[in-house]
ROVEXTI-633475 format. One record per residue (C-alpha): residue in three letters; x, y, z. Coordinates in steps of 0.02 Angstrom, whole numbers, plus 50000, padded with zeros to 5 digits. Each point is the difference from the previous one (the first is absolute). Last residue first. Layout:
<site aa="ALA" x="X" y="Y" z="Z"/>
...
//
This chain:
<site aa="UNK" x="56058" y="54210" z="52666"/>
<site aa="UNK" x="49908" y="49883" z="49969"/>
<site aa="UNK" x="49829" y="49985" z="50080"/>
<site aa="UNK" x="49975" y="49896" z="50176"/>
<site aa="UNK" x="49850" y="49898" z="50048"/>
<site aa="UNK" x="49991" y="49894" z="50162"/>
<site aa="UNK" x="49913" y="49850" z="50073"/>
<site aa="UNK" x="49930" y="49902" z="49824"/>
<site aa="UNK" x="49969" y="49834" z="50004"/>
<site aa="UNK" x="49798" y="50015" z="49960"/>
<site aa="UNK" x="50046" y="50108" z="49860"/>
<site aa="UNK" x="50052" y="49812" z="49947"/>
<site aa="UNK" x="50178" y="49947" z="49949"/>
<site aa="UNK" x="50073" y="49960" z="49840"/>
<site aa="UNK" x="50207" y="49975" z="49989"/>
<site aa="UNK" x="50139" y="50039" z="49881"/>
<site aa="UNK" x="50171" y="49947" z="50051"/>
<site aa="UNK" x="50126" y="50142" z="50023"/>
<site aa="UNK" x="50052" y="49956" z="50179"/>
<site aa="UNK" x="49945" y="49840" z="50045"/>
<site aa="UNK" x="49864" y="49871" z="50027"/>
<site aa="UNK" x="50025" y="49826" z="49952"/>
<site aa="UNK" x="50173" y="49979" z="50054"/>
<site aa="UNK" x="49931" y="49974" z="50207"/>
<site aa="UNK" x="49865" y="50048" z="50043"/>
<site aa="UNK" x="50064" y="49984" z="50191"/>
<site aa="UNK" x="50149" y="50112" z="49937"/>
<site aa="UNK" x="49910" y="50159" z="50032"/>
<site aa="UNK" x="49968" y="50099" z="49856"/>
<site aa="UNK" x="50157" y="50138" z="49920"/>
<site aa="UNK" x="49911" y="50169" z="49929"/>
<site aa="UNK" x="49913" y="50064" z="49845"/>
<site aa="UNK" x="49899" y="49844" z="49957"/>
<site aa="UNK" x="49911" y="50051" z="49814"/>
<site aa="UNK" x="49829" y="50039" z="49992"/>
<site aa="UNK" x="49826" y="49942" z="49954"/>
<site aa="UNK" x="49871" y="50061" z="50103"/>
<site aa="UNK" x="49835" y="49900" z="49998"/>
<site aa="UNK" x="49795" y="50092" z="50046"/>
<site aa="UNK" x="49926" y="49904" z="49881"/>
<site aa="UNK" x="49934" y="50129" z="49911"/>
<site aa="UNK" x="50137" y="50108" z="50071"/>
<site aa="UNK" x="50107" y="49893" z="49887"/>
<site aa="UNK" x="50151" y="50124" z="50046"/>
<site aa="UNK" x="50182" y="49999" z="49899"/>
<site aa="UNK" x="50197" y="50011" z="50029"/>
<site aa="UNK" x="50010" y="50032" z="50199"/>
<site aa="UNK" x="50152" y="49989" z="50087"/>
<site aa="UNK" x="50002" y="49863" z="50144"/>
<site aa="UNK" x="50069" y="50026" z="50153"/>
<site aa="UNK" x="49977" y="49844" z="50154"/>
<site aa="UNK" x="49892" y="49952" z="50138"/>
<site aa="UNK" x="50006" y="49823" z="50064"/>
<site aa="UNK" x="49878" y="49945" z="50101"/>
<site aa="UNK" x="50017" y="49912" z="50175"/>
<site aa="UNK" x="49968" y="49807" z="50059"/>
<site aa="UNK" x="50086" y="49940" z="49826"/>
<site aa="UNK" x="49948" y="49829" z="49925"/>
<site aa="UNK" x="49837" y="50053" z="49904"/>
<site aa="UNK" x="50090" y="50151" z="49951"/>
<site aa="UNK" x="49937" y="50182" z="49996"/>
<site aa="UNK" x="50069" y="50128" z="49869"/>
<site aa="UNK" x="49961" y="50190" z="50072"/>
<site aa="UNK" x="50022" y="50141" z="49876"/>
<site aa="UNK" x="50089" y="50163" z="50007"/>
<site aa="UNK" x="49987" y="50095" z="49855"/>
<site aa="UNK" x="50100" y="50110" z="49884"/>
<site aa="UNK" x="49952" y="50104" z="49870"/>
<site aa="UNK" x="50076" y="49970" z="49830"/>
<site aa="UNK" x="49834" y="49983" z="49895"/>
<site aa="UNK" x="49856" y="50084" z="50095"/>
<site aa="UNK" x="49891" y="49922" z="50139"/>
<site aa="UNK" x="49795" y="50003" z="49967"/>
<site aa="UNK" x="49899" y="50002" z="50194"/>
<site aa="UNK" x="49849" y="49858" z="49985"/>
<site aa="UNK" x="49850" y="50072" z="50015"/>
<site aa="UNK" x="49856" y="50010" z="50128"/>
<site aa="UNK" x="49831" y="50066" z="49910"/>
<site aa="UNK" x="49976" y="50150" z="49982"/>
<site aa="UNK" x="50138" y="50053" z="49906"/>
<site aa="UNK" x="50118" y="50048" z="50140"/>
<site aa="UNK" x="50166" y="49955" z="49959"/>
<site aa="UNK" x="50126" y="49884" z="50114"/>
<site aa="UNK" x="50131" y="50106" z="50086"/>
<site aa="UNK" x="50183" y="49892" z="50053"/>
<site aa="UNK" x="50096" y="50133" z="50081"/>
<site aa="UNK" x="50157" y="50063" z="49954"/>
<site aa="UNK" x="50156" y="49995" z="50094"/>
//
């Protein structure tokens, strides 16, 4: 399990993630007491804006539904991120 590292450039910046490594992300829904936390495989970084774009590597929780599944493509926020994993 690798670690999530953020480099030191003097001032605080945002960690870079690699195409094809694997993250686990937290969604949160208005409607839903808990988060959901689900795979998603990375395909690009704007660490300018600190956005992952990636591809939903597992199954989500039925609660969202059709809109979210496995294989859709998906933008979430470093912000989101619990958990880093490269390929193997």
């Amino acid at each position: 399990m690798a670690k999530l590292s953020k480099p030191s450039c003097g001032k605080q910046s945002a960690p870079t993630y690699s195409q094809g490594d694997f993250l686990r992300v937290e969604l949160f829904s208005g409607t839903a007491a808990v988060a959901l936390s689900l795979w998603i495989r990375v395909q690009h970084c704007d660490d300018k804006r600190a956005i992952v774009y990636g591809i939903i590597d597992d199954e989500p929780s039925q609660f969202l539904g059709n809109a979210l599944r496995c294989g859709s493509k998906l933008a979430v926020s470093y912000r989101q991120i619990r958990e880093c994993r490269a390929p193997l």
